[in-house]
C-alpha positions as CSV (number, residue, x, y, z in Angstrom):
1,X,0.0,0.0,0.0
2,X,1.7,3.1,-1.0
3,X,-0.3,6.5,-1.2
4,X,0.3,10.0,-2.2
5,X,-1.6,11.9,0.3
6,X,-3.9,15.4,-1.4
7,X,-3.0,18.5,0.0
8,X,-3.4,21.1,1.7
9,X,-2.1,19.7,5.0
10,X,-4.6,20.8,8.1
11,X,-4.9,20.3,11.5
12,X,-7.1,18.8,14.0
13,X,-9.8,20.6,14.8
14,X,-10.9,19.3,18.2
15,X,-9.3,18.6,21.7
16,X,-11.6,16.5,23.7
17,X,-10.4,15.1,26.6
18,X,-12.1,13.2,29.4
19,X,-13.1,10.2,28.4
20,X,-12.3,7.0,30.6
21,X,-12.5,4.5,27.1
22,X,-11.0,5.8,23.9
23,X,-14.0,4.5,22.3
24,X,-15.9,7.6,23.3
25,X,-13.6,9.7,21.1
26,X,-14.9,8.0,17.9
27,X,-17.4,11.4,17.0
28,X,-14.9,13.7,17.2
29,X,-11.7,11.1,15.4
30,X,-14.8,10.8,12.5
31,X,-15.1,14.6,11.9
32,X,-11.5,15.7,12.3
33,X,-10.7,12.8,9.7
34,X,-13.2,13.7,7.5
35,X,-15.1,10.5,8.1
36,X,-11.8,8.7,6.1
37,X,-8.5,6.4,6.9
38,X,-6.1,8.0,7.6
39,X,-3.6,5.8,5.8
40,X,-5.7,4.9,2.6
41,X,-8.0,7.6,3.0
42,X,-11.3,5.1,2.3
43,X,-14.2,7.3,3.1
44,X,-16.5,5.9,5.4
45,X,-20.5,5.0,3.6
46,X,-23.1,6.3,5.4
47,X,-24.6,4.6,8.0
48,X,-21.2,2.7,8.3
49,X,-19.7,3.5,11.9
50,X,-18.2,0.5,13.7
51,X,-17.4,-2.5,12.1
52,X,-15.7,-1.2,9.0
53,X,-13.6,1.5,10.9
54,X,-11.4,1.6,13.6
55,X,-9.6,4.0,16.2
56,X,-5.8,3.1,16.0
57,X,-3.2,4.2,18.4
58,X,-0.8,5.9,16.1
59,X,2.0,5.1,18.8
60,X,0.9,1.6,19.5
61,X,-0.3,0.8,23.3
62,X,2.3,-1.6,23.5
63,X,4.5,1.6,23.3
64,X,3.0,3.9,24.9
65,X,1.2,2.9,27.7
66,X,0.4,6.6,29.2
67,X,-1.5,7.6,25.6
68,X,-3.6,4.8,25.6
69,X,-6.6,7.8,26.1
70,X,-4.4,10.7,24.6
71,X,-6.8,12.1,21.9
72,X,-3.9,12.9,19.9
73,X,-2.9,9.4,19.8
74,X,-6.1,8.5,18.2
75,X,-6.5,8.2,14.3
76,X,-9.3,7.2,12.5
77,X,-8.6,4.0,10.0
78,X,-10.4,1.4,7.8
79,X,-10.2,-1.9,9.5
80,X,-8.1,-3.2,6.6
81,X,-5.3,-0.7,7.4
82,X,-5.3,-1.0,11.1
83,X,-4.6,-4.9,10.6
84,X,-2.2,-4.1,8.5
85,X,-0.6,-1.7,10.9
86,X,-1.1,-4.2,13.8
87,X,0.7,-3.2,16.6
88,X,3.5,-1.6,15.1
89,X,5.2,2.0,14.8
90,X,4.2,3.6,11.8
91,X,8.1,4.0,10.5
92,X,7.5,-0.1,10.0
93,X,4.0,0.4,8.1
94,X,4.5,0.1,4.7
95,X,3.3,3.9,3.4
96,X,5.6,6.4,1.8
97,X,3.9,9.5,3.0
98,X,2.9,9.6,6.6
99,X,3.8,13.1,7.6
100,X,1.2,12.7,10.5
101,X,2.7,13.0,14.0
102,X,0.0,14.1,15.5
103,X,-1.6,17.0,13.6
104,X,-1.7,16.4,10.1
105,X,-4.9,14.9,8.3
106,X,-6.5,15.3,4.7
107,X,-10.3,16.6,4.1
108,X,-11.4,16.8,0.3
């Protein structure tokens, strides 16, 4: 899976915080990610809201143990791509441009 990512380059446009399960940030991950993956950038079908997407740790749990319910650890990814991903850091998932961190995203 390689992808050239569209720009403009944005940023988040929420900062919840809060929440005791990471699960409860799905709402606001599905609007600041346009309701797409963030690594394939699969747009979500109406209706469609579990299941089919995920919420993926971009620095896996594993990892990071303290940003398990950092909001900015959260992306929003098609199933597919979070199995691909699996637990790993994203310098080991196989995309060219992932000049994410923890700000960047692409709405079109």
């Amino acid at each position: 899976m390689i992808f050239d990512y569209p720009s403009p380059r944005t940023h988040r446009r929420h900062h919840p915080g809060g929440y005791r399960r990471y699960e409860s940030y799905r709402p606001w991950l599905r609007d600041d990610f346009c309701f797409r993956c963030v690594y394939c950038l699969k747009r979500e079908t109406w209706g469609t809201t579990t299941g089919e997407f995920d919420l993926d740790h971009f620095s896996p749990q594993s990892v990071s143990t303290n940003r398990t319910l950092d909001y900015l650890n959260l992306v929003y990814s098609c199933h597919r791509c979070n199995l691909v991903k699996s637990g790993h850091p994203i310098q080991q998932f196989p995309v060219r441009a992932v000049w994410w961190a923890e700000v960047l995203f692409f709405c079109f």
